[in-house]
N, C-alpha and C positions, 0 to 999 in steps of 0.2 A: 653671076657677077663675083668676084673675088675682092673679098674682105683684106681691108688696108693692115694687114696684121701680115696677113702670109704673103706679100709681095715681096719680090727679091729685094739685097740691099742698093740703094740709089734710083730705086723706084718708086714713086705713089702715084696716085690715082688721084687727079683733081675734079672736085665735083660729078664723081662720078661715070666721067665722058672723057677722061683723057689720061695718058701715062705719060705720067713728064718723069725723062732719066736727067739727074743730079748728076754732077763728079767737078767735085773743087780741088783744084793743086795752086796751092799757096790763095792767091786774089784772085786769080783765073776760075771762071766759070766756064763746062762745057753744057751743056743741055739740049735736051732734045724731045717732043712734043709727039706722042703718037695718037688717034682717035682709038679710043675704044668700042666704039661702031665696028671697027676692022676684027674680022675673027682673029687674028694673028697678031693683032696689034702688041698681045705681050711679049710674045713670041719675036716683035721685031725690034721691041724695046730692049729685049737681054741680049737680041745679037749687037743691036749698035751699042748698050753701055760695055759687053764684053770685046768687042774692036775697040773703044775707043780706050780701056783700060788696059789692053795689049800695048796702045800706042805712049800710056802718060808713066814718068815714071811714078813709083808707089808714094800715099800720101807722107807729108811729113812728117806724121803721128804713129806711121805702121814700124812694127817690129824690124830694127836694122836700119833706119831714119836718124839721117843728120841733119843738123838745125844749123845755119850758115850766120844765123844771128838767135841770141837767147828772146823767148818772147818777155814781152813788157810785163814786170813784175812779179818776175819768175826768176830762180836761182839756175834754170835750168843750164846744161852743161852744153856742150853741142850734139850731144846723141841724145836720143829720146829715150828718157828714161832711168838717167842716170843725172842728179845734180852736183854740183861744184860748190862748195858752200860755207861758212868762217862761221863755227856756235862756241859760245860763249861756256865757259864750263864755269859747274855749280861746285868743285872743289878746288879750285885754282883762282879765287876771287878776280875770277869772270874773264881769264885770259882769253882769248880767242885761238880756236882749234882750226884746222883746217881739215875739210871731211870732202870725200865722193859719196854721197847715196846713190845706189840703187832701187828702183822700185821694182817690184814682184808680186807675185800669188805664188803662196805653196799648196799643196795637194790637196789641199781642202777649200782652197778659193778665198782664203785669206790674207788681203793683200801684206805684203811688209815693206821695210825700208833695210836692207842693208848698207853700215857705212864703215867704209875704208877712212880713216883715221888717218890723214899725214902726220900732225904733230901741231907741238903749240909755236904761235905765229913768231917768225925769225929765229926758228930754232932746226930747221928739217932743211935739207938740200933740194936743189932742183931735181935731183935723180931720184928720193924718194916721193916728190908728188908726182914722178913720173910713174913710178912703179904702182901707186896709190891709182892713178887715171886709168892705168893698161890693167888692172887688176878690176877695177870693177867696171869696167867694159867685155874683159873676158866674164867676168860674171853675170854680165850684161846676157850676151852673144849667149853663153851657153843657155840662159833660161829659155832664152829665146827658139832655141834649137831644139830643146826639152818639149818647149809647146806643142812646135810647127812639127815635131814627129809623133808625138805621143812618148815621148820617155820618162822616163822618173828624175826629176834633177834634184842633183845630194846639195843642198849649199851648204852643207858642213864640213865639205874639201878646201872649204874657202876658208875656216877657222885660223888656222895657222899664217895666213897668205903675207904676211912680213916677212916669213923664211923663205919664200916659196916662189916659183916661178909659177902663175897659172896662164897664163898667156902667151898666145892662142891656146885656148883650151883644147886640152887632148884628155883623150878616154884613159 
């Protein structure tokens, strides 16, 4: 019997007797029910949750995920991972900033928040929240790239990024 710990992801075992495969996109449920009586049973659960993950596009929450609407009670921007957000600054008796966070892990699995600074509210152009958006989305994409390959990512190339073009991120 195989212990619910080492089961692939979107797999468990119910009561013992059965492998129900999971896979949620958006409200959509797919699932799918195999006996574990079946010697192959698991074996037939990872072919159909892997066909059927071939067929769905990637969750909304996976690396490189656009959000078509922000979830309720989130600042969230429409890329995952990156928020759109107006904070109140503690030397400017309390003007309102305009910021893109980023969220991340650096090399040691400490998550952080990088944020792109527009400027204080009715004083910045349209072109520099835009540069402020494409900038930490390029800084987005490349952690992202850093992950999914195994590379080292410098975010200290971003320090400067008001002078700077980093988008699309190039080596």
């Amino acid at each position: 019997m195989i212990k619910r710990r080492s089961l692939p992801p979107n797999i468990t075992l119910l009561n013992g007797n059965t492998y129900q495969v999971r896979i949620l996109r958006g409200s959509q449920e797919f699932s799918a029910s195999f006996s574990a009586k079946d010697p192959g049973a698991l074996k037939n659960a990872i072919s159909w949750r892997d066909a059927k993950l071939a067929l769905l596009p990637p969750p909304s929450n996976s690396f490189g995920s656009y959000k078509s609407t922000p979830l309720k009670n989130k600042t969230s921007w429409y890329r995952v991972g990156i928020s759109r957000y107006w904070s109140p600054s503690s030397r400017d008796s309390g003007a309102l900033y305009l910021r893109f966070g980023v969220n991340w892990m650096d090399a040691e699995g400490v998550k952080r928040v990088k944020s792109f600074q527009v400027g204080r509210q009715g004083t910045f152009s349209a072109e520099q929240e835009r540069h402020a958006a494409l900038t930490a989305e390029a800084f987005r994409d490349e952690w992202e790239h850093a992950q999914c390959h195994g590379a080292v990512f410098d975010h200290e190339r971003y320090r400067n990024w008001r002078t700077l073009t980093l988008y699309p991120f190039a080596a």
